[in-house]
N, C-alpha and C positions, 0 to 999 in steps of 0.2 A: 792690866796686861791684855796685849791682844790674843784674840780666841785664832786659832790654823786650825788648818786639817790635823788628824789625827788627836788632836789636843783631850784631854777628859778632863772632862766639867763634872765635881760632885763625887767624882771618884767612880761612876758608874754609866757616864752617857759619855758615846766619840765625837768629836764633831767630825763631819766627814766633805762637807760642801756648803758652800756661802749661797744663801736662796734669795738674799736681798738685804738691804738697807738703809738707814735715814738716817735726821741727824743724832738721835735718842739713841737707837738700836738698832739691831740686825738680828738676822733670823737663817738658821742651818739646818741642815739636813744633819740626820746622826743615827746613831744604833743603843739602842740602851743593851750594855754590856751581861746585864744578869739573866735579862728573856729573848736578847736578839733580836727587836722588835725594832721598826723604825722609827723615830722621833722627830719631832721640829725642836730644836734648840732656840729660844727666842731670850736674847740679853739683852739688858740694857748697859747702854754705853757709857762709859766713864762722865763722860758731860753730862748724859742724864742725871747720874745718881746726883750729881749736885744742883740739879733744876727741881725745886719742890713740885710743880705740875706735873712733869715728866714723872719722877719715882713715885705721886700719888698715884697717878694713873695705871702706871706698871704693874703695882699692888695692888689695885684694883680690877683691874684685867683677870689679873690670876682667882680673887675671891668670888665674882660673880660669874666665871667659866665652872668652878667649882659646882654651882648651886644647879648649874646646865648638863643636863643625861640626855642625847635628843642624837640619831641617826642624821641629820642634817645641820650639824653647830659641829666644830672642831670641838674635841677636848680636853679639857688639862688633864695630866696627868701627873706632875709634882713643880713644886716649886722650892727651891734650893737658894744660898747667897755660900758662893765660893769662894773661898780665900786670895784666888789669883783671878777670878772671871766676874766677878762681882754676883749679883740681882738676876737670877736665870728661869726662865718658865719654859717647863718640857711640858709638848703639848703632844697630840697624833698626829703625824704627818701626813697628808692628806695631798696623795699624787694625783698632779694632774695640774691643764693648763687654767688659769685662769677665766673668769665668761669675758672680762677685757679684752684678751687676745682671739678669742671665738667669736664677740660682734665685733670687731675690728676684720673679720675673714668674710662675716659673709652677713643677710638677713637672716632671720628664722619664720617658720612657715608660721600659720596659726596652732597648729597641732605642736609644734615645737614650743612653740612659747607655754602653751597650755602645761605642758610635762615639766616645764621651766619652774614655772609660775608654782604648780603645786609643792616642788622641793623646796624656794625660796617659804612660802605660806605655813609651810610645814614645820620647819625651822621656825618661823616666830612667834607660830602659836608655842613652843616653846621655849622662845626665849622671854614670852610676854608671859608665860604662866607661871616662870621663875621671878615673874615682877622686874625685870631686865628690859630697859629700849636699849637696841643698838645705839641709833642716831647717825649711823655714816653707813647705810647699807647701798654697797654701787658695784658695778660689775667685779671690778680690783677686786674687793671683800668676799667674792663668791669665788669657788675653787670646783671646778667639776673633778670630781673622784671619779681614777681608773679602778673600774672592779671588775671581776669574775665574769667570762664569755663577752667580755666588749663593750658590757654596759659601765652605765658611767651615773651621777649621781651629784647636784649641787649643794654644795653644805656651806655655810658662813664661816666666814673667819674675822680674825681681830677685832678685838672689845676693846681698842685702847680709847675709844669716845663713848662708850655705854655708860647707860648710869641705871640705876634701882628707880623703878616708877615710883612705890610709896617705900619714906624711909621711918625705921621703927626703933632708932638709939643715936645716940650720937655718936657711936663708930661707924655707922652707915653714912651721917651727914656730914662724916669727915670724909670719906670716902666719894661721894656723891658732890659735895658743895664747892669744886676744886671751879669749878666753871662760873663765870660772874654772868649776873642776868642778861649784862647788857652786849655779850658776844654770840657770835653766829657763829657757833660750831658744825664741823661738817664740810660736806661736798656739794657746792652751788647748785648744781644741776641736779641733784636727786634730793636735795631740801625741801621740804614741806615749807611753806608759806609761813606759817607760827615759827615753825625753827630758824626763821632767819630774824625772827624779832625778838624772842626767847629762849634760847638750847639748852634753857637749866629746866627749865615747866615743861617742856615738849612728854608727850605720852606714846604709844604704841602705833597713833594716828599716822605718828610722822615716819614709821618702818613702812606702814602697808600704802603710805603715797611713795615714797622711795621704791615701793615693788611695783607699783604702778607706771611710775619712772622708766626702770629696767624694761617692765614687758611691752610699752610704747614705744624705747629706742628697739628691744630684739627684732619688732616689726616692721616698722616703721623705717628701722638704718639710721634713724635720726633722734634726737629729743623733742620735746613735742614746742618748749620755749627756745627757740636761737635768736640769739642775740651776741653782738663785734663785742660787748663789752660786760662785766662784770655789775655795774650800775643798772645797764638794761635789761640783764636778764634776771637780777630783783624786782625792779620795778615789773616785768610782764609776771611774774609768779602774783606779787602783790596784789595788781589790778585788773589783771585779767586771767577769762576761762581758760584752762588748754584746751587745744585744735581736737577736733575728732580725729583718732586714728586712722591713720592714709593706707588700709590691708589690702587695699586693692578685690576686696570680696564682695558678693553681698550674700551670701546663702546664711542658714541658720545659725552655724556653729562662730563664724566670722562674726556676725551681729553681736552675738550673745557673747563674743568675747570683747569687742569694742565695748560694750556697756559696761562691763566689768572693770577694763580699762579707768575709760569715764568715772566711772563712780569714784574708783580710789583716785583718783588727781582732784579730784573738788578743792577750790581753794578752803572752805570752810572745814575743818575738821568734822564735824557735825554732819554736815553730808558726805565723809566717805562713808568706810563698811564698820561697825561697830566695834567687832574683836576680825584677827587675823583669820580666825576660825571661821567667819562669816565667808571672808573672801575666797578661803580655801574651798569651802562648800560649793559655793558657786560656780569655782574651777573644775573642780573634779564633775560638777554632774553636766560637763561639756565633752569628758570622754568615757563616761561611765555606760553600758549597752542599754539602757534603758529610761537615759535622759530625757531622750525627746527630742533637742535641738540638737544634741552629736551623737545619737544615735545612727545616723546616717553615716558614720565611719565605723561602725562595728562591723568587723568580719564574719563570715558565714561560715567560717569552721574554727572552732574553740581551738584558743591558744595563751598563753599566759599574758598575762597583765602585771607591768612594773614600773615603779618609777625611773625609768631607764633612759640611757642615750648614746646609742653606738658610738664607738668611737669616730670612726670617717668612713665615707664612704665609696666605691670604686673611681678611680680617678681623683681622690683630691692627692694633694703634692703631699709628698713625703715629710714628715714633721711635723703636720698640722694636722688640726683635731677639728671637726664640725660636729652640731647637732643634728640628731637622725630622731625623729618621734618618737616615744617607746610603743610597745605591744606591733609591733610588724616583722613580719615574717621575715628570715632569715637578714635583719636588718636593713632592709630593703622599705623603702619609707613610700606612703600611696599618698600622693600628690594631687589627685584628681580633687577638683572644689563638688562635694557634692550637694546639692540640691533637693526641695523636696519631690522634685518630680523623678529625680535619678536617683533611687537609695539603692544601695546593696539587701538584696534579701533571698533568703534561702530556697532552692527550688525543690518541691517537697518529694518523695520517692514514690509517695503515689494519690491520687486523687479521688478524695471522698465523695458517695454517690450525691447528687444533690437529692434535699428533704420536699422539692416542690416539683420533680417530674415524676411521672407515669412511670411506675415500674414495669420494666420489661417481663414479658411473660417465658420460664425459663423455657429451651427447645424438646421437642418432643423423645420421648425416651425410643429410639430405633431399636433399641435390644431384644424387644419383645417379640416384636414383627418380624424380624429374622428367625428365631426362634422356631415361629410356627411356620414360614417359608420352609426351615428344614427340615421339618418333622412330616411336612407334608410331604417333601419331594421322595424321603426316604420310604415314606408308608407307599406310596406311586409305585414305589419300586421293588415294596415286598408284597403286594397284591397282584403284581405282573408275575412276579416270580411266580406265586402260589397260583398263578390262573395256567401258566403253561405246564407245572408238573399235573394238577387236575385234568386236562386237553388229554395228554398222553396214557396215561394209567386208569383212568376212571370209563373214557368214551368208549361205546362198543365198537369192534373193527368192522369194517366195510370191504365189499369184491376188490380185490386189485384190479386196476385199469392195465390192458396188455398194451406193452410199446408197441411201435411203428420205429421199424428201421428204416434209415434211408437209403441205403447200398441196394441194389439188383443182386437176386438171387444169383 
């Protein structure tokens, strides 16, 4: 039966809006009716359920989302087969535009990629600790999450190409084994090199070149192999290096992010980064205050640190969503390439005496000196005093002197 609006699945989820589709299945928007909470309804389609790869996969999707607990991976949340809607996986809905449609809008800075990079690395070190490869991880698959005050948040979605790295029953290797050695499963341009000659043996190597992938086109605008044709652009994976990334920088943080780059595209698995956990490391101590090489983006007055990404910024066009760096003030992204000759650094409030000059000698205390100025001037004036009533009362009197008048008798 086909799934409509309003329709309930399970007796407890609505569907409410159609988010997309293929030829297997479709995927909706909905409300789970008992918490009110929003859902992704994800069916499979009547054609599927009678394609054996198709409903192994399906099944599979839903068993090893389960074994995944991770702020950056969508989540399952039940999985259901209903009488009228067939094979159904309720998952969390996860608002927001896809990284497709955001590098499709514009580049991203270095500092953008950086905040980018750490969400995708974050996400695989746990999907790789549940023993999980994706195997198709490309912008589509990344979903930036609208959250709380404007920030935003890249999390993974759809496992319908994942498989279990080591399998430990033969319910896993029925699960697992549905891929035959000799196909190339996946998305051409964010394939690893091995993955296009084996996509059943591929390991975790082949997420963190696919992240390599991503954070080469978010900069770059481009992928790093172009090629008119499908033929060519194996063969360039196959037999040759990728390009250096074209960042258009050359300061500290730029370098140290092109090598990181570099490193996860190596054609040899063996020379990328070991675990995702490597790669991630190395991400974050490019904006962490005390790196060294992205030190020189750290602000002078403490303010929160997130994995974060504004929504848009003043002037973009209505509808659309761009990346904005996390940790900047009022969303407001600082664009300046810094240098090591121009870093930001705090001006102190006040300056310590130096330990190698000649102490000043403190100034003379004047207090004292006036002091005795006053004491003098008053005794002056009580020694005058005492000298005139002495004159008067003490001295013996003398003949009065007779006037002279000046009038004529």
């Amino acid at each position: 039966m086909e799934l409509s609006p309003q329709a309930i699945v399970a007796g407890r989820y609505r569907a409410e809006q159609r988010l997309g589709a293929g030829a297997m299945g479709e995927v909706w928007a909905g409300t789970n009716l008992v918490v009110g909470v929003k859902v992704a309804i994800k069916r499979l389609l009547p054609a599927g359920t009678h394609h054996h790869e198709s409903l192994a996969r399906f099944k599979r999707e839903a068993q090893l989302l389960g074994r995944v607990n991770s702020e950056f991976v969508a989540r399952v949340v039940d999985f259901v087969e209903d009488p009228q809607y067939g094979l159904v996986l309720i998952m969390e809905l996860v608002e927001g535009p896809s990284l497709h449609t955001l590098l499709n809008q514009r580049k991203f800075t270095i500092e953008e990629a950086i905040d980018l990079g750490c969400d995708i690395l974050s996400g695989l070190c746990d999907l790789h600790e549940a023993q999980i490869v994706h195997r198709d991880l490309k912008p589509s698959n990344i979903i930036i999450e609208q959250r709380s005050r404007g920030r935003q948040r890249a999390r993974i979605v759809d496992f319908g190409m994942s498989r279990i790295i080591q399998n430990s029953g033969d319910d896993e290797e029925e699960m697992t084994g549905i891929t035959r050695a000799d196909v190339a499963l996946g998305t051409l341009e964010y394939m690893a090199p091995e993955q296009m000659l084996n996509s059943r043996a591929v390991t975790g190597a082949a997420d963190i070149y696919a992240a390599g992938v991503i954070l080469y086109r978010a900069v770059a605008g481009h992928h790093a192999y172009r090629s008119d044709s499908d033929g060519g652009l194996v063969r360039a994976k196959l037999t040759q290096d990728a390009p250096p990334l074209p960042s258009g920088r050359n300061d500290p943080t730029a370098r140290a992010f092109e090598a990181i780059v570099a490193k996860a595209l190596q054609r040899n698995r063996q020379d990328r980064y070991a675990t995702a956990s490597d790669m991630l490391r190395d991400l974050e101590q490019l904006r962490a205050p005390s790196s060294g090489v992205g030190a020189s983006h750290e602000p002078s007055i403490s303010v929160e640190f997130s994995r974060s990404f504004p929504i848009a910024e003043e002037g973009t066009p209505a509808g659309s969503a761009v990346y904005s760096p996390a940790s900047r003030l009022a969303h407001h992204p600082v664009t300046t390439d810094f240098t090591e000759e121009s870093q930001l650094m705090p001006i102190p409030l006040a300056r310590p005496p130096s330990r190698s000059a000649t102490p000043t000698p403190p100034p003379p205390d004047t207090s004292r000196g006036l002091g005795l100025i006053f004491a003098a001037v008053v005794g002056g004036i009580f020694i005058g005093a005492l000298a005139m009533y002495a004159s008067k009362f003490l001295v013996a009197p003398t003949t009065p002197t007779p006037s002279v008048s000046s009038r004529a008798p």
